[in-house]
Biopython code that builds the backbone (N, CA, C, O; Angstrom):
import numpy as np
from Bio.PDB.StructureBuilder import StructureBuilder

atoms = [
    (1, "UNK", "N", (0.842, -1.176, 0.000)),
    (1, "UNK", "CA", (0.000, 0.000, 0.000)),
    (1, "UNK", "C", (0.888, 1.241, 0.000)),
    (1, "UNK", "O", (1.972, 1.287, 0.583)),
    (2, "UNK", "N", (0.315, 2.307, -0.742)),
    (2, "UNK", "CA", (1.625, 3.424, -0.706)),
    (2, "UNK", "C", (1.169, 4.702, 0.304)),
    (2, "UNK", "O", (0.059, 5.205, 0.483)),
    (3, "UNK", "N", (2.143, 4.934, 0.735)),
    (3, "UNK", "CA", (1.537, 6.025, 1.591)),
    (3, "UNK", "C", (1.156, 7.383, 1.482)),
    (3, "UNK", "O", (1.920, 8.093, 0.827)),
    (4, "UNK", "N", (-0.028, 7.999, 2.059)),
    (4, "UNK", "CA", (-0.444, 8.812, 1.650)),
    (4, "UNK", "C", (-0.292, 10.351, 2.501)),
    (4, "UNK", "O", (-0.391, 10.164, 3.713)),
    (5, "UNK", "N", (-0.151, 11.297, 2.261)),
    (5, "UNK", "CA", (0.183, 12.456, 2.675)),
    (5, "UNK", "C", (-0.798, 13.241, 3.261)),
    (5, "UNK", "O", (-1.112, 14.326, 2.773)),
    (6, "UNK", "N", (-1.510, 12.619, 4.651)),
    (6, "UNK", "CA", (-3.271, 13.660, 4.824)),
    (6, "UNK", "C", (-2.363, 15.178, 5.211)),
    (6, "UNK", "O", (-3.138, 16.106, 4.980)),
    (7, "UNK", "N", (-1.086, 15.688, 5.682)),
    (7, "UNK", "CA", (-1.404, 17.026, 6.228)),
    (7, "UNK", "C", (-1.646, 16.675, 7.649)),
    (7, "UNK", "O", (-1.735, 15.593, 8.229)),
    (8, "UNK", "N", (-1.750, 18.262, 8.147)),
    (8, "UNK", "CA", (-1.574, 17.842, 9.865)),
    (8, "UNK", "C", (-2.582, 18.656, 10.255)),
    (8, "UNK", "O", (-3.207, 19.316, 9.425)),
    (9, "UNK", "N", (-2.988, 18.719, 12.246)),
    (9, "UNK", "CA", (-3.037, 19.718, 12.563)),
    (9, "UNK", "C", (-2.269, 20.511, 13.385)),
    (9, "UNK", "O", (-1.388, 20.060, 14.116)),
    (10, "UNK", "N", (-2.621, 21.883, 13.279)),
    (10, "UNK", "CA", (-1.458, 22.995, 13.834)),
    (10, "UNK", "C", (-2.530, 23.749, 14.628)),
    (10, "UNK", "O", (-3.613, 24.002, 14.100)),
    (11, "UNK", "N", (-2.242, 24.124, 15.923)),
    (11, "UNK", "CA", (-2.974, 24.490, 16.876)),
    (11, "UNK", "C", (-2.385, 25.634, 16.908)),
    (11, "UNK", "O", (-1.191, 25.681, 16.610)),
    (12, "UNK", "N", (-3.212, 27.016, 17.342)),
    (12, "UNK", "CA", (-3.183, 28.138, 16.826)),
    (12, "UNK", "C", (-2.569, 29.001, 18.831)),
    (12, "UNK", "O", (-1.848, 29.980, 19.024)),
    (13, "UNK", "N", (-3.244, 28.104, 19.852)),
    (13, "UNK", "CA", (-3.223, 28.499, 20.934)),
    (13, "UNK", "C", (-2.282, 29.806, 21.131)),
    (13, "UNK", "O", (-2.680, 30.946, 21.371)),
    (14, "UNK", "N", (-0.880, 29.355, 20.965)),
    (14, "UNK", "CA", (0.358, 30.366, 20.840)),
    (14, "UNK", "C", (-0.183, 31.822, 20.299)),
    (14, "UNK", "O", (0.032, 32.727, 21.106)),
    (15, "UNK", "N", (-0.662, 32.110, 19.420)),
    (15, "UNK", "CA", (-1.255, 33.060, 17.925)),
    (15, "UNK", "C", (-1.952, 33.801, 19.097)),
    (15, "UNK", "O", (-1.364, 34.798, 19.516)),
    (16, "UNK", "N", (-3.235, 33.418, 19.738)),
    (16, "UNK", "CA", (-4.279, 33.434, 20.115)),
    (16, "UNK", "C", (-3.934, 34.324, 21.507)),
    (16, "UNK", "O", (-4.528, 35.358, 21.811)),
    (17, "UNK", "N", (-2.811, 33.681, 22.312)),
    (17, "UNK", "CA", (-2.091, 34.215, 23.498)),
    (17, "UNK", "C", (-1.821, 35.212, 23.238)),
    (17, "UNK", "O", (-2.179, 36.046, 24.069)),
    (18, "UNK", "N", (-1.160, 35.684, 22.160)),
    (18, "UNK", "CA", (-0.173, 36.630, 22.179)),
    (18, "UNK", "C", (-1.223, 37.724, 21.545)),
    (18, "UNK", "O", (-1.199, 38.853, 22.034)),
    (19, "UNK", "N", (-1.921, 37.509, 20.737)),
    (19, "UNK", "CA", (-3.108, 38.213, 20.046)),
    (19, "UNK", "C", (-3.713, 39.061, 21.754)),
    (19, "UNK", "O", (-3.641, 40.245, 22.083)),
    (20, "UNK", "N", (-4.325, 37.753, 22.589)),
    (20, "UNK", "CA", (-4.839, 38.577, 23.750)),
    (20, "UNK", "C", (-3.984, 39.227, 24.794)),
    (20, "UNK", "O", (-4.450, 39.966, 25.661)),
    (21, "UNK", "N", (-2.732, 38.927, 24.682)),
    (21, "UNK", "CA", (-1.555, 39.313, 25.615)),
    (21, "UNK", "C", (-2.100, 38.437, 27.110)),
    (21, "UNK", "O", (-2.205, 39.049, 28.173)),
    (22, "UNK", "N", (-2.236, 37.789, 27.059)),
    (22, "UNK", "CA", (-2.689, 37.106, 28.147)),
    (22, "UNK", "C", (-1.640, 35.589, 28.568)),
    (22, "UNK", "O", (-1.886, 34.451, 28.167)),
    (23, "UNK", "N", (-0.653, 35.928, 29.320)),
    (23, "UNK", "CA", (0.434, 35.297, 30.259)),
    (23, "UNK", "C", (-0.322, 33.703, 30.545)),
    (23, "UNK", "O", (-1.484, 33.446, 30.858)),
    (24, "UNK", "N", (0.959, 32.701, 30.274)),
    (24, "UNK", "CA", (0.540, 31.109, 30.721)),
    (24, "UNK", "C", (0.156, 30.980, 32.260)),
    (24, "UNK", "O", (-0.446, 29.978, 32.647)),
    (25, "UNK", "N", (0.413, 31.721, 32.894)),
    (25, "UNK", "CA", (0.151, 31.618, 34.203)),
    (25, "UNK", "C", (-1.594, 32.027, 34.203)),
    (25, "UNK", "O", (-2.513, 31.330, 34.633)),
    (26, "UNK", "N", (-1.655, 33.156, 33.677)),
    (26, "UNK", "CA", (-3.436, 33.775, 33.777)),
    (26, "UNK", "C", (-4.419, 32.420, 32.737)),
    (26, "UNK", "O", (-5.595, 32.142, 32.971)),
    (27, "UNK", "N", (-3.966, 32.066, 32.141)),
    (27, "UNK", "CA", (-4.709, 31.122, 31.220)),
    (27, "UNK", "C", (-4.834, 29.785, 31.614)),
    (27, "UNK", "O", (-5.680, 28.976, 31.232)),
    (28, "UNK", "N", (-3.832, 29.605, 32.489)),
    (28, "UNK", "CA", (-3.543, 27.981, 32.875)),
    (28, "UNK", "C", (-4.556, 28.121, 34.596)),
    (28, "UNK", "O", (-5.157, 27.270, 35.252)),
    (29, "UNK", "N", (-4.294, 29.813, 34.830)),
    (29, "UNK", "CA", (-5.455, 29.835, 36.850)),
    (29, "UNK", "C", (-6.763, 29.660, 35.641)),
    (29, "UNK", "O", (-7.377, 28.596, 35.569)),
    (30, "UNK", "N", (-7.016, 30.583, 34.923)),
    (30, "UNK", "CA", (-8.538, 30.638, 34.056)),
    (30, "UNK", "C", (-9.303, 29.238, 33.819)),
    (30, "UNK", "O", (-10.367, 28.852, 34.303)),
    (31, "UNK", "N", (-8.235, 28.463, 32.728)),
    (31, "UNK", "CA", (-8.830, 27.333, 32.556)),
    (31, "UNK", "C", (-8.742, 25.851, 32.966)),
    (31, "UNK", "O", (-9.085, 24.747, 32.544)),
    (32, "UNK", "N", (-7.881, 26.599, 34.374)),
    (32, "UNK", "CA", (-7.935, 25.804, 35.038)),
    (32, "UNK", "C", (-7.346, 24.369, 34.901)),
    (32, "UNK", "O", (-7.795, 23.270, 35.226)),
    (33, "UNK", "N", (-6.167, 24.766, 34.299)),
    (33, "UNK", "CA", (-5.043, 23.496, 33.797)),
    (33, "UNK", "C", (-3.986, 23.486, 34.586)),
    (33, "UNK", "O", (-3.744, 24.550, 35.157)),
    (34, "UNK", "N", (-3.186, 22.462, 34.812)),
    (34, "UNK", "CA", (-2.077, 22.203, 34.287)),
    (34, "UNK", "C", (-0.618, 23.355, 33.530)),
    (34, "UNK", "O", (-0.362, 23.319, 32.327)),
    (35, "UNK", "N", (0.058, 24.158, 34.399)),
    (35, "UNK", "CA", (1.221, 24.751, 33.221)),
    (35, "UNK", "C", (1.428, 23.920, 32.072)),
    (35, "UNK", "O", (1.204, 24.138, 30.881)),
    (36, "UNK", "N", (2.085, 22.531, 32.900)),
    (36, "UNK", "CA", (2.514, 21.612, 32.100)),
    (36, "UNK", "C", (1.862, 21.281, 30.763)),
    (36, "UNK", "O", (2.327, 21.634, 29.679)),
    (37, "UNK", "N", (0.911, 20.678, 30.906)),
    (37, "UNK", "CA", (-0.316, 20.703, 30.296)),
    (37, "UNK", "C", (-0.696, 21.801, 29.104)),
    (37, "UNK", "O", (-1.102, 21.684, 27.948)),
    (38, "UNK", "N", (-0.416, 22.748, 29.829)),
    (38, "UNK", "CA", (-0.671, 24.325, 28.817)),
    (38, "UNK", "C", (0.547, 24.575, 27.471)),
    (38, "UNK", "O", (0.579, 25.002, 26.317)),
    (39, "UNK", "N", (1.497, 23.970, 28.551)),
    (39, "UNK", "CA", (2.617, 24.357, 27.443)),
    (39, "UNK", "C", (2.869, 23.167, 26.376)),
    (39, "UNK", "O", (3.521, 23.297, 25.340)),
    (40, "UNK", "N", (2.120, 21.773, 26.896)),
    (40, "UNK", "CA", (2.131, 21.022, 25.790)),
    (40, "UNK", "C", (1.471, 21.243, 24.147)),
    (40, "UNK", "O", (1.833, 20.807, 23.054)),
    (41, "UNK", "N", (0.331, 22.140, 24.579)),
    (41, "UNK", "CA", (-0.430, 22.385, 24.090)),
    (41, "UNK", "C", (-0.145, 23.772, 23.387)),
    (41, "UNK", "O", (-0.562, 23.880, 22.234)),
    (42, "UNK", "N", (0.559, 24.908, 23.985)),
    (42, "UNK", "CA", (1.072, 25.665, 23.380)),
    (42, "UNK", "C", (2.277, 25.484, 22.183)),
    (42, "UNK", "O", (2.509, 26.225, 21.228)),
    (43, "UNK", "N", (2.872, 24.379, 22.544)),
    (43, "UNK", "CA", (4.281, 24.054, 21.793)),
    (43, "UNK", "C", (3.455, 22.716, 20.801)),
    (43, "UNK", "O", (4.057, 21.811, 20.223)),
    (44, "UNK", "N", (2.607, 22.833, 20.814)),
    (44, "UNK", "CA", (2.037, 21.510, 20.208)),
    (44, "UNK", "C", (3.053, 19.965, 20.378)),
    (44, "UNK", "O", (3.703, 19.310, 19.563)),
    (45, "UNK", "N", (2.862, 19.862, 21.430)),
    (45, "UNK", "CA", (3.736, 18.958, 21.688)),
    (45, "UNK", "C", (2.812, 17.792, 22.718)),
    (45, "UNK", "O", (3.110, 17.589, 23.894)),
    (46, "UNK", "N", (1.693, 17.127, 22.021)),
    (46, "UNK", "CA", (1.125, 16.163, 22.528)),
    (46, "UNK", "C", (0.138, 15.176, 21.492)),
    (46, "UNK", "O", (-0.676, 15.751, 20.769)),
    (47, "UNK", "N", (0.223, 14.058, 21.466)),
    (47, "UNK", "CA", (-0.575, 13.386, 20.980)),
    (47, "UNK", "C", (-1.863, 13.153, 20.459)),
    (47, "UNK", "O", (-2.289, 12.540, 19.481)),
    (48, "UNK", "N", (-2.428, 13.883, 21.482)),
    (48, "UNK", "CA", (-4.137, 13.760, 21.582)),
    (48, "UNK", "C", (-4.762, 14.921, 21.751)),
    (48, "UNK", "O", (-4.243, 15.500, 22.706)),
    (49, "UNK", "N", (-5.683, 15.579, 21.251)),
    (49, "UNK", "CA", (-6.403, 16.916, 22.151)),
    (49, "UNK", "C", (-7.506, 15.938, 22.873)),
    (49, "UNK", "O", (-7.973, 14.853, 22.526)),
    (50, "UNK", "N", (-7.710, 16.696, 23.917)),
    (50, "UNK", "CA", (-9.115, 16.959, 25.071)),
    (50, "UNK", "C", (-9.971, 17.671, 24.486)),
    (50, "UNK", "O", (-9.850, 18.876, 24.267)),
    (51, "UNK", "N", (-10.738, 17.099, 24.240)),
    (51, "UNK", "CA", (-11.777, 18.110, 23.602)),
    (51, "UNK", "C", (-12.245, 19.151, 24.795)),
    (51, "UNK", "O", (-12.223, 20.381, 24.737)),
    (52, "UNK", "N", (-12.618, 18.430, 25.748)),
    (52, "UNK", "CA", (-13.154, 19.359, 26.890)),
    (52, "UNK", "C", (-12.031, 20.466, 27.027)),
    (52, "UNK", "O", (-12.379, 21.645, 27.089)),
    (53, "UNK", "N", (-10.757, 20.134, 27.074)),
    (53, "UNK", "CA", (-9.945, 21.371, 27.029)),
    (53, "UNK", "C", (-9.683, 22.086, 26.236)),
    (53, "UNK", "O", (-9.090, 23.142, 26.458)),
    (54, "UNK", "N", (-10.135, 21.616, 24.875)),
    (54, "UNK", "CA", (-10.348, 22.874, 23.885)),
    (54, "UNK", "C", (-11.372, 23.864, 24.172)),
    (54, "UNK", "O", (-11.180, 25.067, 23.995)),
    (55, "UNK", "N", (-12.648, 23.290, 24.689)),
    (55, "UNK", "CA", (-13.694, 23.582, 25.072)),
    (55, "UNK", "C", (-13.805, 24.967, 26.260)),
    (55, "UNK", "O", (-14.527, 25.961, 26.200)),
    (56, "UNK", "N", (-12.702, 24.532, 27.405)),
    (56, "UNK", "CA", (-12.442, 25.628, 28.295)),
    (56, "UNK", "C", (-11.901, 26.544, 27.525)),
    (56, "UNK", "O", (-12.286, 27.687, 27.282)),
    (57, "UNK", "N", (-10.812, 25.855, 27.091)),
    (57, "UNK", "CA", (-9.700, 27.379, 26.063)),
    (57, "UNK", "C", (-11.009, 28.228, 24.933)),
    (57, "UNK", "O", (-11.129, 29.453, 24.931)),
    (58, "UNK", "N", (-11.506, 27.699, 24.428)),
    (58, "UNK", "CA", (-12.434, 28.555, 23.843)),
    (58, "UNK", "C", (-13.366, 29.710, 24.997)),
    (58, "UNK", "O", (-13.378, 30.939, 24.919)),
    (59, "UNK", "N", (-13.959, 28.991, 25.843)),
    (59, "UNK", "CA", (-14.533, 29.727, 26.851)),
    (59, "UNK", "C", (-13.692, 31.047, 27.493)),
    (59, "UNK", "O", (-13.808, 32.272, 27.448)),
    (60, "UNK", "N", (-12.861, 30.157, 28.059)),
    (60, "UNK", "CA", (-11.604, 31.508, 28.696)),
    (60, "UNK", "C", (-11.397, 32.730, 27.397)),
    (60, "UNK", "O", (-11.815, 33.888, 27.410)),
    (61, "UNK", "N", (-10.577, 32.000, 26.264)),
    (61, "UNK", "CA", (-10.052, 32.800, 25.412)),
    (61, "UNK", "C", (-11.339, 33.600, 25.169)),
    (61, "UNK", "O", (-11.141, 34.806, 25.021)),
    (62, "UNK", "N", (-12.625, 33.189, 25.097)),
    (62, "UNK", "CA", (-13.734, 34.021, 23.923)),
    (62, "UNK", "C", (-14.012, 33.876, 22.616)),
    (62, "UNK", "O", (-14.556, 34.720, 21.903)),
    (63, "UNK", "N", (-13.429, 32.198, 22.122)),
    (63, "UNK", "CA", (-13.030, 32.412, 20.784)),
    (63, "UNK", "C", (-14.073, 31.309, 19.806)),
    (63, "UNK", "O", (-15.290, 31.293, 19.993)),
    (64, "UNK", "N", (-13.648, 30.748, 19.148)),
    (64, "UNK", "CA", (-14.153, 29.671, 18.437)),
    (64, "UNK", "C", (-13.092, 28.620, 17.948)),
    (64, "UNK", "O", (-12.045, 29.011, 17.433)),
    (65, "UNK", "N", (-13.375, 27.239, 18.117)),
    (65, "UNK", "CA", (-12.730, 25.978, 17.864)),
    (65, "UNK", "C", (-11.714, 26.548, 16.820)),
    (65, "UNK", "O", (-10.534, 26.625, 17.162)),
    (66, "UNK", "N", (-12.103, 26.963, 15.536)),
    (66, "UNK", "CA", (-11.402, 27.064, 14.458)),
    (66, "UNK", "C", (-10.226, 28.567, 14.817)),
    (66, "UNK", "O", (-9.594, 28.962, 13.837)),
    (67, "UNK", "N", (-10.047, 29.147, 15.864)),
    (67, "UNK", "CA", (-9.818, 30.297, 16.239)),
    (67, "UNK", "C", (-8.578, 29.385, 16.656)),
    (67, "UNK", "O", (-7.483, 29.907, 16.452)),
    (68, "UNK", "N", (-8.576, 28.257, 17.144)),
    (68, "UNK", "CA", (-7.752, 27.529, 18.010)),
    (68, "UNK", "C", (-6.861, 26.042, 17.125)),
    (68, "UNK", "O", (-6.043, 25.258, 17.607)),
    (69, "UNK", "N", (-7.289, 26.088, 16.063)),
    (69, "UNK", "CA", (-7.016, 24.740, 15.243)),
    (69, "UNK", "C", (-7.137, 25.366, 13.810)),
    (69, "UNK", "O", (-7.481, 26.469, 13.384)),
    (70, "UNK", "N", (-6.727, 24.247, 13.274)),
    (70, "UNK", "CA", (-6.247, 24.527, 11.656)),
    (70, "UNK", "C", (-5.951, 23.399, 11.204)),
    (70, "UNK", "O", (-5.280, 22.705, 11.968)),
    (71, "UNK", "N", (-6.357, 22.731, 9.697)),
    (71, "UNK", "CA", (-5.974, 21.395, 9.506)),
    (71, "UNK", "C", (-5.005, 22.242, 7.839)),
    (71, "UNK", "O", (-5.463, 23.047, 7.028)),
    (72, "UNK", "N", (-3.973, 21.769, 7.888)),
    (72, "UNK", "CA", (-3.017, 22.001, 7.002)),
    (72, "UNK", "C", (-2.972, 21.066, 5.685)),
    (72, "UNK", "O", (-2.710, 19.864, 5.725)),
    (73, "UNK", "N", (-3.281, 21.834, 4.453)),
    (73, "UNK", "CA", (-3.282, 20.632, 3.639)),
    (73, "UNK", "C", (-1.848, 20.227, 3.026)),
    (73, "UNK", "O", (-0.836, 20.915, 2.894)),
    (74, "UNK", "N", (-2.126, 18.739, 2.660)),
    (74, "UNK", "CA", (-0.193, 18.646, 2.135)),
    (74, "UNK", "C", (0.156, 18.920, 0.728)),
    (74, "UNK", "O", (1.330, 18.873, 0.362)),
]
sb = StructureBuilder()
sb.init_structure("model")
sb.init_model(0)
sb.init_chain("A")
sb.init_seg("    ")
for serial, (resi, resn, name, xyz) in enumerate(atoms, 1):
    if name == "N":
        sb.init_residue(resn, " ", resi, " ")
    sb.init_atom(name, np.array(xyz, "f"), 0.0, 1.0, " ", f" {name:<3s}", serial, name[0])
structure = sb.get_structure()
């Protein structure tokens, strides 16, 4: 079978921070995470999303799913 090229996703979180000027410390008391956690997610550096924690980050931030994600074509 040959392999095929779907493209990724690229999480916007970082963009979004800096857009609101709003510090990992104020976002991580807000939505109530994890630093650790926050910065995985900032550095896109995790396996899986939480939906529910996209879910807060939208809430906190004010934003919309797609405000926060992006699917990249290849």
């Amino acid at each position: 079978m040959k392999d095929i090229e779907y493209g990724y996703i690229r999480l916007k979180l970082k963009d979004v921070m800096e857009e609101q000027e709003i510090s990992i410390n104020r976002l991580a008391c807000r939505a109530e995470m994890q630093r650790t956690q926050l910065k995985a997610y900032i550095n896109e550096n995790m396996q899986r999303v939480d939906l529910a924690v996209m879910a807060r980050l939208c809430y906190v931030l004010e934003c919309e799913l797609p405000d926060l994600i992006e699917y990249i074509h290849p």
